[in-house]
Each structure stands twice: as C-alpha cells, then as structure tokens.
N, CA, C and O atoms as a MOPAC input file, in Angstrom:
PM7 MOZYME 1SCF
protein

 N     40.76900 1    18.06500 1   -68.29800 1
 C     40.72500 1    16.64800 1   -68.53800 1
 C     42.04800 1    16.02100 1   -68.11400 1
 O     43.02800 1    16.63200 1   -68.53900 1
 N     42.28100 1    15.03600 1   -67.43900 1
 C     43.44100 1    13.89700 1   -67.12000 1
 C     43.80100 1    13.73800 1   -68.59500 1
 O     43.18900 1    13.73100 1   -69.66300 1
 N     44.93500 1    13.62600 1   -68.22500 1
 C     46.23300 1    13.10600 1   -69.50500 1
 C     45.52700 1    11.51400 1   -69.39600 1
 O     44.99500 1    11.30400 1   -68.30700 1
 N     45.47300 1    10.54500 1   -70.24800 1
 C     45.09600 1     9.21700 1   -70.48500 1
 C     46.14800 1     8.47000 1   -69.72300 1
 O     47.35500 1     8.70700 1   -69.70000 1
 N     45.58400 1     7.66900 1   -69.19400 1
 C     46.34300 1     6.44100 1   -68.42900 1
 C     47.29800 1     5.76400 1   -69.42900 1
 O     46.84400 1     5.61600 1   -70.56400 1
 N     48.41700 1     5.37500 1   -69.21400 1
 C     49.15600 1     4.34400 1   -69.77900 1
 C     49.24200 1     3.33500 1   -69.00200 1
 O     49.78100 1     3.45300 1   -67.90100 1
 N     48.63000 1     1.93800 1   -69.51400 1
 C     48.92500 1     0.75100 1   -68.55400 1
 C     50.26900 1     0.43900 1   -68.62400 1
 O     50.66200 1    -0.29700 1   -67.71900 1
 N     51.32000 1     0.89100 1   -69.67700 1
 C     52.36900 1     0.51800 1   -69.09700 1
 C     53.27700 1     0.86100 1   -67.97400 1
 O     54.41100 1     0.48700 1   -67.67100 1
 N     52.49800 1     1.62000 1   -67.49300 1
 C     53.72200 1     1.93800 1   -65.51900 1
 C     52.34500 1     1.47300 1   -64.64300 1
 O     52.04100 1     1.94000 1   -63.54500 1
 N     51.41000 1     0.20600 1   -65.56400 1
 C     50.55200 1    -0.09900 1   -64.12300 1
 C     51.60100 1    -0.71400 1   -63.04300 1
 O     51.20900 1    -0.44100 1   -61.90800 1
 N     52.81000 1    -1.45600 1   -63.03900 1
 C     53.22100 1    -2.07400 1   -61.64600 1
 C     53.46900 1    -0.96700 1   -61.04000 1
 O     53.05700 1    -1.15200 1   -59.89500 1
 N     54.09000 1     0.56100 1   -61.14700 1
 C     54.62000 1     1.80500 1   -60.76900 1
 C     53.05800 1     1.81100 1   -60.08300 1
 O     52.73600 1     1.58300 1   -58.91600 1
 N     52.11300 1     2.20100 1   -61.39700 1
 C     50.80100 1     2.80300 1   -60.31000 1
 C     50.32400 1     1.96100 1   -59.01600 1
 O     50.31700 1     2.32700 1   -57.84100 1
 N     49.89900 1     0.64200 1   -59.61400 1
 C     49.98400 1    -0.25600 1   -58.26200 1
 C     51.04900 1     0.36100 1   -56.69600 1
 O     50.75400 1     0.77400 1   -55.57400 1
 N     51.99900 1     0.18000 1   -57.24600 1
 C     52.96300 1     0.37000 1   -55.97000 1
 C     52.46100 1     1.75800 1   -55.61400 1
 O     51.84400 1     1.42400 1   -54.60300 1
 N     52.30500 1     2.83100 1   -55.68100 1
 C     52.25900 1     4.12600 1   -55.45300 1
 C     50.92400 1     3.93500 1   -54.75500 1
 O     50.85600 1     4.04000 1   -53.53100 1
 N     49.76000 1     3.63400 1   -55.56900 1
 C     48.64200 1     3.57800 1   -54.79200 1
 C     48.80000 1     2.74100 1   -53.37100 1
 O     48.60600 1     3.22200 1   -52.25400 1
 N     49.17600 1     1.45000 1   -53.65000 1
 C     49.19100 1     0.37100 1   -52.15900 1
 C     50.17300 1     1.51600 1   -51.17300 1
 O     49.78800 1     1.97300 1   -50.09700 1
 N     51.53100 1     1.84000 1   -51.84300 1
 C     52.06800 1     2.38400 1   -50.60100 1
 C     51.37400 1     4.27900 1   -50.06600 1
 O     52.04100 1     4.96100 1   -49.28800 1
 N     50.37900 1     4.66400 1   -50.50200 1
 C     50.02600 1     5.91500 1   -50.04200 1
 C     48.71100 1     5.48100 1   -49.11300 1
 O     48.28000 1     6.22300 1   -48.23000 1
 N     48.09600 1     4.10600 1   -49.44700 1
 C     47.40600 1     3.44300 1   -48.36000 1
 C     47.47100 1     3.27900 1   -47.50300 1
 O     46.54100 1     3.59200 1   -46.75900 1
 N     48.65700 1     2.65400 1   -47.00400 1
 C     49.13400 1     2.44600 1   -45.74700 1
 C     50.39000 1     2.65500 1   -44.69700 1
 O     50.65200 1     2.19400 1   -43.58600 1
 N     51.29500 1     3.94500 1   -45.95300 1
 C     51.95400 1     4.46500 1   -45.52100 1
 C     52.52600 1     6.00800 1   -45.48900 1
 O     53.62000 1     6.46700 1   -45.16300 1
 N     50.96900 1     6.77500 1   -46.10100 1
 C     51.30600 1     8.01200 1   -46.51700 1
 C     52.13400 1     9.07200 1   -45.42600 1
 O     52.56500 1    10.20400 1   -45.64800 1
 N     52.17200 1     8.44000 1   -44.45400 1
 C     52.69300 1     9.16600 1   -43.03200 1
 C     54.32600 1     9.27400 1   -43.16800 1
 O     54.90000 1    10.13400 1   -42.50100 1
 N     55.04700 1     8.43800 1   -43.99600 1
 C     56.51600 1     8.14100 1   -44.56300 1
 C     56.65200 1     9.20100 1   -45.54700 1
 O     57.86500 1     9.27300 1   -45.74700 1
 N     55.91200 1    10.27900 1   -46.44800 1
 C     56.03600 1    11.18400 1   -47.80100 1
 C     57.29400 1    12.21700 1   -46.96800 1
 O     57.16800 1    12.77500 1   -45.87800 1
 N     58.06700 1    12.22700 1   -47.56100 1
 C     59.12600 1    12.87600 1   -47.15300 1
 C     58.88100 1    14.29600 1   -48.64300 1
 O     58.67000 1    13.98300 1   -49.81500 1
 N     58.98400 1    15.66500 1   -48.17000 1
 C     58.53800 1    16.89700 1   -49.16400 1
 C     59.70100 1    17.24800 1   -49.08000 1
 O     60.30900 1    17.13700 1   -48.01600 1
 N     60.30100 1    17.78400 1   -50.25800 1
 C     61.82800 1    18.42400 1   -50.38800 1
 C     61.34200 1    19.67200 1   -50.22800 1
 O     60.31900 1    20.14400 1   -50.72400 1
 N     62.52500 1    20.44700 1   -49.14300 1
 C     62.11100 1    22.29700 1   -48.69600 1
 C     61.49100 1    22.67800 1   -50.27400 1
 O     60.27400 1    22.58500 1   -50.11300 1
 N     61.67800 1    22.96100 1   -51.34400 1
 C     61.05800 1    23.20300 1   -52.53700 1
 C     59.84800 1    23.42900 1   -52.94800 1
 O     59.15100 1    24.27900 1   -53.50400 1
 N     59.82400 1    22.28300 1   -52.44700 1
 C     57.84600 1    21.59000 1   -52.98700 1
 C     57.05800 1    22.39800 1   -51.53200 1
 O     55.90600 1    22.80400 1   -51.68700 1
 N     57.53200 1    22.53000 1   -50.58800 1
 C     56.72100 1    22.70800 1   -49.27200 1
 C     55.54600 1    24.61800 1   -49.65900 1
 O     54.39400 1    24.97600 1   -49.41200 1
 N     56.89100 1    25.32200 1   -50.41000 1
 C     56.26700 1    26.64000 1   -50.64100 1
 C     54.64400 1    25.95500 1   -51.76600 1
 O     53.69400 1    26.63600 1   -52.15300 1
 N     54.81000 1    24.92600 1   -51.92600 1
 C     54.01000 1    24.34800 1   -53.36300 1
 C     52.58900 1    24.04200 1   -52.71700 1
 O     51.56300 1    24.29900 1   -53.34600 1
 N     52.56400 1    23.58700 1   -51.67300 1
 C     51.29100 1    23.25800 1   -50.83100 1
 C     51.05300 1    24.54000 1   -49.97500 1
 O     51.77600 1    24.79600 1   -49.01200 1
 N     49.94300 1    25.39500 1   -50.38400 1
 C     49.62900 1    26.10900 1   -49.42300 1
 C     48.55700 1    25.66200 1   -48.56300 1
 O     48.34000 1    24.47100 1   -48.33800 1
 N     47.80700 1    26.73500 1   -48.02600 1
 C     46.89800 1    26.59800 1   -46.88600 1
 C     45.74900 1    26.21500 1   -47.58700 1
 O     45.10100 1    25.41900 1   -46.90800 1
 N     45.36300 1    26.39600 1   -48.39700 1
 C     44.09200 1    26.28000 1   -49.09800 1
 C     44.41500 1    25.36100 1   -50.00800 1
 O     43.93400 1    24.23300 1   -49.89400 1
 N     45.35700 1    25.69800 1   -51.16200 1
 C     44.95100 1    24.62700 1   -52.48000 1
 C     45.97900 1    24.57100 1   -53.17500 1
 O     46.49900 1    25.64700 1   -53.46800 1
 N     46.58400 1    23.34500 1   -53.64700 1
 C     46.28000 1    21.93500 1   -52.64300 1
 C     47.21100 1    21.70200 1   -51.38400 1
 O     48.27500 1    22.27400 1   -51.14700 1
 N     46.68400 1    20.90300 1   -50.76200 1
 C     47.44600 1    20.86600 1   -49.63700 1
 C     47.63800 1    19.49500 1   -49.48400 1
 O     47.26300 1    18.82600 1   -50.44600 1
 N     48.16800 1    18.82700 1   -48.44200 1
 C     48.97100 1    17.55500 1   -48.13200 1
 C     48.26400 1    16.73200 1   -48.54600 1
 O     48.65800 1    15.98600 1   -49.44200 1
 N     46.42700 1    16.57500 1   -47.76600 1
 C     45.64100 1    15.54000 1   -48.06100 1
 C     45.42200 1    15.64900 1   -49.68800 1
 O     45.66500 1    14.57800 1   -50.24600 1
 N     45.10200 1    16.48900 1   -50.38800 1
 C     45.15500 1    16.37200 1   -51.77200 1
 C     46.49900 1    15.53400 1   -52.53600 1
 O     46.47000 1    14.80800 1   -53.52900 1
 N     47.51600 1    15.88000 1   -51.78300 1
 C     48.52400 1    15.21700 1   -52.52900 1
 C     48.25800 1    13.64300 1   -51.90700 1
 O     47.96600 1    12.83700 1   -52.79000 1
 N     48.29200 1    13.32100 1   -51.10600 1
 C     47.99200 1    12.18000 1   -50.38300 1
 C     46.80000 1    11.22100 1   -50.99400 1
 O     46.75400 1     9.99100 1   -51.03800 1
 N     45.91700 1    12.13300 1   -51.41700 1
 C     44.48100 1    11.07700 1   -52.24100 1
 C     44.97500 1    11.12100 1   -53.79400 1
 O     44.51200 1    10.26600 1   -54.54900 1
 N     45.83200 1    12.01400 1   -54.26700 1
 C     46.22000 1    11.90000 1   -55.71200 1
 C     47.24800 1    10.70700 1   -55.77200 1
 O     47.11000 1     9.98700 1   -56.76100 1
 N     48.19700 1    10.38500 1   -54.94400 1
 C     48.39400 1     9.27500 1   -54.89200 1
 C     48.25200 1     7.90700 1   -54.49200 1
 O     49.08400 1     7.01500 1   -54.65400 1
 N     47.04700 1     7.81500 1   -53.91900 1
 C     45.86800 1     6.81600 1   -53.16200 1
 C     45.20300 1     6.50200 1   -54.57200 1
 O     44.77500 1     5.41600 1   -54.96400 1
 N     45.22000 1     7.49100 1   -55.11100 1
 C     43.64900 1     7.38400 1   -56.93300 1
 C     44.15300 1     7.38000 1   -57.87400 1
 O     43.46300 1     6.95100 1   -58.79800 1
 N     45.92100 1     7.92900 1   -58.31300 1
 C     45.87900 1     8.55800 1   -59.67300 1
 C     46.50200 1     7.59100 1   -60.16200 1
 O     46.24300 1     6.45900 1   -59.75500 1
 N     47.56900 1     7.82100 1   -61.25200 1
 C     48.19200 1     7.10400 1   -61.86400 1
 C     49.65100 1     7.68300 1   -62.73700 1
 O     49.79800 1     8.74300 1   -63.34600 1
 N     50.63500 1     6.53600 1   -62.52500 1
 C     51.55100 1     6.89100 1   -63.19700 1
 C     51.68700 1     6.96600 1   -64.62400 1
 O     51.56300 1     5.97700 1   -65.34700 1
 N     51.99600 1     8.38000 1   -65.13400 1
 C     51.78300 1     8.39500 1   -66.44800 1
 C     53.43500 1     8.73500 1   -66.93900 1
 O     53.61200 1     8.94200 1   -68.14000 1
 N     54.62700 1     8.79000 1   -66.00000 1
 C     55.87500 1     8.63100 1   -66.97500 1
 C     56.64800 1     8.05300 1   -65.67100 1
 O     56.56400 1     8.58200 1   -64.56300 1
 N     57.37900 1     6.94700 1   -65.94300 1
 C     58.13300 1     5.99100 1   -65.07000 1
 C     59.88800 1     6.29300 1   -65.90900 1
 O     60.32100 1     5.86300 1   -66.97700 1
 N     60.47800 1     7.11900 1   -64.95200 1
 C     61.99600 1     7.45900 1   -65.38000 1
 C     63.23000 1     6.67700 1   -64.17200 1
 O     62.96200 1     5.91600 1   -63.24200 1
 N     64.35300 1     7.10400 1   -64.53100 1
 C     65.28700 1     6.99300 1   -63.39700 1
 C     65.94700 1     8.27900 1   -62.97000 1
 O     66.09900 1     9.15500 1   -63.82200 1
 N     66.54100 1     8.57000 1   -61.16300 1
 C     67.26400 1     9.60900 1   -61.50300 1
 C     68.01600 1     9.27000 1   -60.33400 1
 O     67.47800 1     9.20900 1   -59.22900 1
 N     69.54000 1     8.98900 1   -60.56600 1
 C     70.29200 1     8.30700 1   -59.17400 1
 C     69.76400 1     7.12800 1   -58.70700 1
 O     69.81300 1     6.90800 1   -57.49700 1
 N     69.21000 1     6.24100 1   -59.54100 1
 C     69.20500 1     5.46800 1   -59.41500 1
 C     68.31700 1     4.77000 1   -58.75400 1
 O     68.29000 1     3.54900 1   -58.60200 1
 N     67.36500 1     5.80800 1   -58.24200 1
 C     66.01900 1     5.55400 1   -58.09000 1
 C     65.11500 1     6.08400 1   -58.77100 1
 O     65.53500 1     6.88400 1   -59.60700 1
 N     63.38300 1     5.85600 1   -58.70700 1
 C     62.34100 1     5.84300 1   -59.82100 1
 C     62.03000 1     7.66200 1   -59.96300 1
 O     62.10000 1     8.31400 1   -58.92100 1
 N     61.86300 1     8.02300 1   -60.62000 1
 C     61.55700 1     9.27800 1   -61.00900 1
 C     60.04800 1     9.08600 1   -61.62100 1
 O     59.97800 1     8.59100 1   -62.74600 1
 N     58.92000 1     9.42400 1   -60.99600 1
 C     57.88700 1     9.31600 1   -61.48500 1
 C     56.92700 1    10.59800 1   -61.62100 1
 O     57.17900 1    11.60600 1   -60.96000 1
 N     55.90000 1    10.55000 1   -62.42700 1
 C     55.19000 1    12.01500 1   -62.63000 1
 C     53.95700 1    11.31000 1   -62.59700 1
 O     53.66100 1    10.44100 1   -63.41700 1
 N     53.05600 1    11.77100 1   -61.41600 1
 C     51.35400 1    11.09200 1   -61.08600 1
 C     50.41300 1    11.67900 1   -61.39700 1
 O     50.57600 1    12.89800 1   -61.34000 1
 N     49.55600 1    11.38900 1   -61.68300 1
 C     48.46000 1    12.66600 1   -62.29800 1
 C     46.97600 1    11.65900 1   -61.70500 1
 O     46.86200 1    10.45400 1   -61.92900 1
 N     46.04700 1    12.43000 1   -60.99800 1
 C     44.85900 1    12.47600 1   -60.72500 1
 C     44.47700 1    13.36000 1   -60.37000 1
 O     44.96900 1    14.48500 1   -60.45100 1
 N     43.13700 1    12.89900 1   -59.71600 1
 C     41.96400 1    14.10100 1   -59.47300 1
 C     41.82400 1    14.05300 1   -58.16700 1
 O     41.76900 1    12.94800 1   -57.62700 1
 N     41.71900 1    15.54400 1   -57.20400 1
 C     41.35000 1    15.58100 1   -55.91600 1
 C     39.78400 1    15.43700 1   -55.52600 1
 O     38.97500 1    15.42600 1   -56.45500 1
 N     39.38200 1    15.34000 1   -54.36700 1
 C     38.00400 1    14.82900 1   -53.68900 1
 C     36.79000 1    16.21500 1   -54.22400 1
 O     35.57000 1    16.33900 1   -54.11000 1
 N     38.14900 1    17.28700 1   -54.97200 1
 C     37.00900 1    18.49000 1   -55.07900 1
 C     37.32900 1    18.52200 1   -57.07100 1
 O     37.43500 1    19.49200 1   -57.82200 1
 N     37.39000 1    17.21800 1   -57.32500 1
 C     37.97900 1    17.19600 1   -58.79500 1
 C     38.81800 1    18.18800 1   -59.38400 1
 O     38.70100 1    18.39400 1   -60.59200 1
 N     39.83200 1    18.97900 1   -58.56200 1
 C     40.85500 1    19.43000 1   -59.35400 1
 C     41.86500 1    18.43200 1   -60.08200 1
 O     41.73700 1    17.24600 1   -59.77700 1
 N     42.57400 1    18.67200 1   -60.74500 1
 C     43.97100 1    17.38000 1   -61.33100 1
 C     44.87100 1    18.52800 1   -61.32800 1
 O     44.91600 1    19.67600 1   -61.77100 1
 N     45.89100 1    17.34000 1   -60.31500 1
 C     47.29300 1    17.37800 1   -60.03200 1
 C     48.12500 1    16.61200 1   -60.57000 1
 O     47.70400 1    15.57800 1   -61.08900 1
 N     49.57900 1    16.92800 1   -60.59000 1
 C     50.27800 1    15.74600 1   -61.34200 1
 C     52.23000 1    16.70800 1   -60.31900 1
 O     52.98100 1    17.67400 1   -60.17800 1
 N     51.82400 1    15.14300 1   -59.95700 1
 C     53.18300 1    15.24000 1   -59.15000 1
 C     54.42200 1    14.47500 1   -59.70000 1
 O     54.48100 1    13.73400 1   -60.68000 1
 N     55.56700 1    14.90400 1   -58.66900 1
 C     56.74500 1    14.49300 1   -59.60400 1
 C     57.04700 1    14.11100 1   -57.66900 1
 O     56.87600 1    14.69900 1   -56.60100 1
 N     57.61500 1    12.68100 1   -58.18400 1
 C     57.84200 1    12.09900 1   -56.96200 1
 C     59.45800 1    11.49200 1   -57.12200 1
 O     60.02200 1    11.58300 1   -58.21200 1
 N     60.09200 1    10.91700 1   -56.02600 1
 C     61.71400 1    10.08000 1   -56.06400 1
 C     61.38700 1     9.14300 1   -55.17600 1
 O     61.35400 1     9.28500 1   -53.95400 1
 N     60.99700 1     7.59900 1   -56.16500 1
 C     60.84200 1     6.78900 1   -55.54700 1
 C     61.80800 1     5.66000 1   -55.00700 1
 O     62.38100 1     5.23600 1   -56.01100 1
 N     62.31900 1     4.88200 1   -53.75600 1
 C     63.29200 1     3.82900 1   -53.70600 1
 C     62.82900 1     2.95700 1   -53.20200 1
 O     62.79500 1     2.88600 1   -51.97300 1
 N     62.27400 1     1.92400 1   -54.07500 1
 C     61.51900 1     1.15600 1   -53.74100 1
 C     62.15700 1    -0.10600 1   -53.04100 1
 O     61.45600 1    -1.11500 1   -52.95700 1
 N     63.38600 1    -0.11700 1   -52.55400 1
 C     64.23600 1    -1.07200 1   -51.96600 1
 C     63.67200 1    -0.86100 1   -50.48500 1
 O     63.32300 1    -1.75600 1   -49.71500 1
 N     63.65600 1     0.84400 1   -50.20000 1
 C     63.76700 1     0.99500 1   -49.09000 1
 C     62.14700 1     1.93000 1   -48.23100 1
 O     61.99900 1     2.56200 1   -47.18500 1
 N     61.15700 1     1.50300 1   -49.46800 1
 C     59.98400 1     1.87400 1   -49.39700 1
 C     59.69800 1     3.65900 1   -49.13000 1
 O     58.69900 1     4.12300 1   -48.58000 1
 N     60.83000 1     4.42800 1   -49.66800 1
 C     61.17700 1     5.41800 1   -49.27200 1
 C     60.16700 1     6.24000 1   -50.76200 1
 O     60.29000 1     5.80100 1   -51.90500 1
 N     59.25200 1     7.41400 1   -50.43300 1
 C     58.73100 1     7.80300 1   -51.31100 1
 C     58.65300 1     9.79100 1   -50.95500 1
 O     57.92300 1    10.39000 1   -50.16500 1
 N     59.84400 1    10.40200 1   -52.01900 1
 C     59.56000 1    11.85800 1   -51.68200 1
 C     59.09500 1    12.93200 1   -53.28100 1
 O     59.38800 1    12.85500 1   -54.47400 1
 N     58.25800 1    13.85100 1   -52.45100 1
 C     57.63700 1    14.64800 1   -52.72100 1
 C     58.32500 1    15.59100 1   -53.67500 1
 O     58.63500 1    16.52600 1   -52.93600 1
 N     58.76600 1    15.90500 1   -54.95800 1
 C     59.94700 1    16.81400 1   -55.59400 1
 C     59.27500 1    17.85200 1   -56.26700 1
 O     59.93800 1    18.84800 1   -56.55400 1
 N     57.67600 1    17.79200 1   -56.67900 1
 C     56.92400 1    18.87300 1   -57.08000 1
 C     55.36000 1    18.38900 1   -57.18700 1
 O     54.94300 1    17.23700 1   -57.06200 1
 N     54.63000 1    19.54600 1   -57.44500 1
 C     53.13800 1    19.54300 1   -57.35600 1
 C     52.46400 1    20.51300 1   -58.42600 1
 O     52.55000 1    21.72500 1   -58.22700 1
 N     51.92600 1    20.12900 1   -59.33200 1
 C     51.26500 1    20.92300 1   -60.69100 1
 C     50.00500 1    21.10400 1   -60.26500 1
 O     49.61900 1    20.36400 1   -59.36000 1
 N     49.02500 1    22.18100 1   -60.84400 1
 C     47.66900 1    21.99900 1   -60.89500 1
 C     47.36600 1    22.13400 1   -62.24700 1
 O     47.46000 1    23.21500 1   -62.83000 1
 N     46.96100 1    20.96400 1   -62.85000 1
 C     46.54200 1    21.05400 1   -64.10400 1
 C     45.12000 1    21.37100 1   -64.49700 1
 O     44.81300 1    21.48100 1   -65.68400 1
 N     44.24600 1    21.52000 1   -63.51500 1
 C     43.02900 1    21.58100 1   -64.00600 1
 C     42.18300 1    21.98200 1   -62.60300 1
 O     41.95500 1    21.22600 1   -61.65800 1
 N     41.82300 1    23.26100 1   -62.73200 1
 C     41.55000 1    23.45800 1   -61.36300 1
 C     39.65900 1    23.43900 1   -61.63700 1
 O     39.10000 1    24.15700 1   -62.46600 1
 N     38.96700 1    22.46900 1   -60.74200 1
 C     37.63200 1    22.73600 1   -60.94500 1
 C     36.63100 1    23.79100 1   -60.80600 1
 O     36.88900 1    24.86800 1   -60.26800 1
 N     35.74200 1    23.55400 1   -61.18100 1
 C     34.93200 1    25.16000 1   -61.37300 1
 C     33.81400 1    25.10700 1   -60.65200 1
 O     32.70100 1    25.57200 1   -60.89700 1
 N     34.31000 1    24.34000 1   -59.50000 1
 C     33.06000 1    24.24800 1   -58.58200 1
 C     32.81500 1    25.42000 1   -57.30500 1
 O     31.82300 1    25.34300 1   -56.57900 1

C-alpha cells in the first residue's frame, strides 16, 4: 500500500509532476543511485512515471536546495519512493536514491 498523500507538499508535488512532463530528459542520477536501476526492475522509465504520478510525501532542505522523498506506483503497480535534490531556481532535478516499497504480485 502507498504511504497516504499529504496535501501539504502539494506545490512540491505539482512542481515535480509538471517538471518530469516536460523535462524528464534534464534527471541528472548521482554514480550511487545508477547501481539502483537495473536492467529489469526498476529502471529509468519507472523512475520517470513515479515522478510524472506520485507524490511528495516529505519536503526537506539540504544545501540549500529541496530535499524531497516521492512515492508512487509504476505502470506494473510496483511503489517506489525516491529521494531526489531539487533547485528549483535553476530547474535542476537529481536522482540521490530509489526504494522499492511494494513490489507487485503480478
């Protein structure tokens, strides 16, 4: 099951969703996270539709830009919950980890 939405980081979720719309081609992955996406599951497009669908469920700071943790469901209903470094000055959005919280049983 998804952790419950908090509407309070809806402007965070807003922004995350609009910018993986039309700019998911900008996701910058720290060497770290890259061992995190394998060949099979999950991989880029999963992270890419979890932040197109999901939602921000903790809105932090770290250096002074947004420290956020996203949680939705992929096209094959697994739930992921990513940890992203957002700078929203400079529309700059990177990749810092990838969870599988709920892998489906399909």
């Amino acid at each position: 099951m998804i952790p419950l939405k908090n509407d309070a980081n809806r402007i965070e979720t807003e922004f995350i969703n609009e910018w993986a719309r039309h700019q998911p081609m900008d996701l910058k992955v720290v060497v770290e996270s890259v061992g995190l996406l394998g060949t099979e599951f999950p991989d880029l497009a999963d992270v890419v539709h979890v932040l197109r669908t999901g939602y921000v469920r903790v809105s932090d700071m770290s250096d002074r830009r947004g420290l956020w943790t996203i949680v939705g469901e992929t096209t094959d209903n697994h739930v992921l919950e990513l940890e992203i470094v957002v700078a929203s000055e400079r529309c700059e959005v990177e990749l810092r980890s990838v969870t599988v919280l709920k892998r489906s049983e399909l």
